[in-house]
N, C-alpha and C positions, 0 to 999 in steps of 0.2 A: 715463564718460559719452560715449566718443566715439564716433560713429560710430550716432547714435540719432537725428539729424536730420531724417529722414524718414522714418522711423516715427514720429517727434514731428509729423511734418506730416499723417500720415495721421489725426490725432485731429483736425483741424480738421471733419473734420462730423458732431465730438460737440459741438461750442461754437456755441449756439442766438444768434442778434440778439436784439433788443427785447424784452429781457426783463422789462422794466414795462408792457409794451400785452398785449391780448387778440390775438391773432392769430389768423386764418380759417384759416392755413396758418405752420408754423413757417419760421425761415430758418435754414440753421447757415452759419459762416462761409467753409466750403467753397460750397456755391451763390453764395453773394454776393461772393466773391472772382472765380468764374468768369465773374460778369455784370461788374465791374466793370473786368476786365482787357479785356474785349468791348466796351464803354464807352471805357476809355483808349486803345483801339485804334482803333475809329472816331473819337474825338475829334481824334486823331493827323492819321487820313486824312484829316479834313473841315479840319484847320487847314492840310495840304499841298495840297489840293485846290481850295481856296475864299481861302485868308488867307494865301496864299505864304510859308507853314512849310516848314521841312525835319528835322520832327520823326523821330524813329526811330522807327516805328507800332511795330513790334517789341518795342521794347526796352520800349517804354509797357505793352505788354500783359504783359509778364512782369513789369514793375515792381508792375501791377494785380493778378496772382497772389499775390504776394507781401507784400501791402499791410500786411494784418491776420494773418499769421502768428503775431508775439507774444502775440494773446490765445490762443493753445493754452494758455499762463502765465498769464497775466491775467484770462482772459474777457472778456465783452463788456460795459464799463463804460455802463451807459447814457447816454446824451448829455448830461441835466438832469444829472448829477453830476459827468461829465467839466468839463464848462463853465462850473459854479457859479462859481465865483473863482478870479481869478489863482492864488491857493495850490494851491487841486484843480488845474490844469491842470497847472500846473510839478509834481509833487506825481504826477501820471501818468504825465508825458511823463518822469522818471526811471526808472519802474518799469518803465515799454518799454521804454527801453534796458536796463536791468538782464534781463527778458526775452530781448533781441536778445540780448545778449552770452553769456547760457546756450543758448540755441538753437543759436549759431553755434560755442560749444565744442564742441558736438556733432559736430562736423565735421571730418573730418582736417587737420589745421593748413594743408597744400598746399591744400585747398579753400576755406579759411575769407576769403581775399582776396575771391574772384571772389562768393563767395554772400552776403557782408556786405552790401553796397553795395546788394542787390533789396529788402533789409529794412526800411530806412529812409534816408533821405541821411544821407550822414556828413559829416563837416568839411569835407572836401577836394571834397564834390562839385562840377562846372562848374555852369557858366551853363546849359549844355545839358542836365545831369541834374536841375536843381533844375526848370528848364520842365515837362518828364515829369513831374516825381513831382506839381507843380501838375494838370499834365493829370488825373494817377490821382484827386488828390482833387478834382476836380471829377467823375469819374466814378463815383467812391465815392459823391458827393453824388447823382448821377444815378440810382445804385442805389437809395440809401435813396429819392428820391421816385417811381422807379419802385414800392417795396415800398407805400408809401403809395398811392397811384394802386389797386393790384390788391386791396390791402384796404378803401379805398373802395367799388371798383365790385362787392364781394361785401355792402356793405351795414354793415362796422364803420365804426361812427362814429370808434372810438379812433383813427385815425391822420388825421382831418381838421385839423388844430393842425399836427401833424408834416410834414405835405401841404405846407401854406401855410410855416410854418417854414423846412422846405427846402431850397423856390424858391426864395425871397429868399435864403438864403446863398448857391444858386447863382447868380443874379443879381446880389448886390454882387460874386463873385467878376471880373464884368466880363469875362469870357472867351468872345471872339466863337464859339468854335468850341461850347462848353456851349449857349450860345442858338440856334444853329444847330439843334443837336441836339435843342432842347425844342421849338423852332418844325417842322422836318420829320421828327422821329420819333417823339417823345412821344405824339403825340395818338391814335396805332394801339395804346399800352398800354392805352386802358383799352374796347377792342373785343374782341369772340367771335371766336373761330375762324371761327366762317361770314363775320361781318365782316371779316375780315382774308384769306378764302381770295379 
């Protein structure tokens, strides 16, 4: 198995999102990993910029690449069943690592240190890695209500729940730099091209 790692990564935009909604336009987790590392990155900047952080924009955005790589394993469990009860949740959150851990055998054992860690935090992470990977999922969050927002504004009803939903988890997140970002970015997703030139 070793040394299939990235060919194991290159299947990530065979693995479709929302796979209980009607979609206008599908998403695989390759797209939504791209927006989300772009997301973590700016989130990064505006917490250094505005909130006197000294986040590592960087290291945020490759953390963001790397987010959702286990569902090449798993798939893309949809949220109503991830969340249902504590049981499902723990009950998930093993089968990811059990995922992580076969993805990362893939890897020449000299590699397996440095590329663990992008996958998910582990035990040993700082203070300063576990802030990033908060960043990433609030920008994960950012992604799904950006996907919500563009499936609106085509006229599916189906993600208006998911829309509101969301927000609010981004919003108890509490994360000045997240609100920043829905207050002076958000509001250009759900504009034309001509509006936006």
């Amino acid at each position: 198995m070793e040394n299939q790692f990235y060919s194991m990564l290159s299947r990530m935009k065979l693995i479709n999102r929302w796979g209980l909604m009607r979609n206008t336009h599908s998403e695989n987790i390759s797209e939504h990993s791209l927006e989300t590392a772009m997301i973590a990155h700016s989130l990064a900047v505006i917490g250094n910029t505005y909130f006197g952080k000294s986040y590592n924009a960087e290291r945020c955005a490759l953390l963001g690449v790397f987010h959702d790589v286990t569902e090449i394993i798993t798939g893309d469990l949809p949220t109503p069943v991830k969340y249902c009860n504590p049981e499902i949740r723990t009950a998930y959150k093993q089968v990811e690592e059990n995922a992580k851990t076969r993805l990362v055998s893939m890897l020449p054992e000299e590699m397996r240190g440095e590329i663990s860690p992008l996958l998910s935090p582990d035990e040993n992470a700082s203070d300063e890695e576990l802030a990033l990977w908060r960043i990433v999922k609030a920008a994960d969050k950012l992604s799904a209500l950006i996907k919500c927002i563009e499936e609106r504004t085509t006229g599916n009803s189906d993600f208006i729940s998911a829309e509101k939903a969301t927000l609010r988890s981004i919003e108890e997140m509490q994360m000045p730099e997240a609100d920043y970002f829905i207050q002076k970015f958000l509001p250009s997703y759900g504009s034309t091209l001509d509006e936006q030139a």
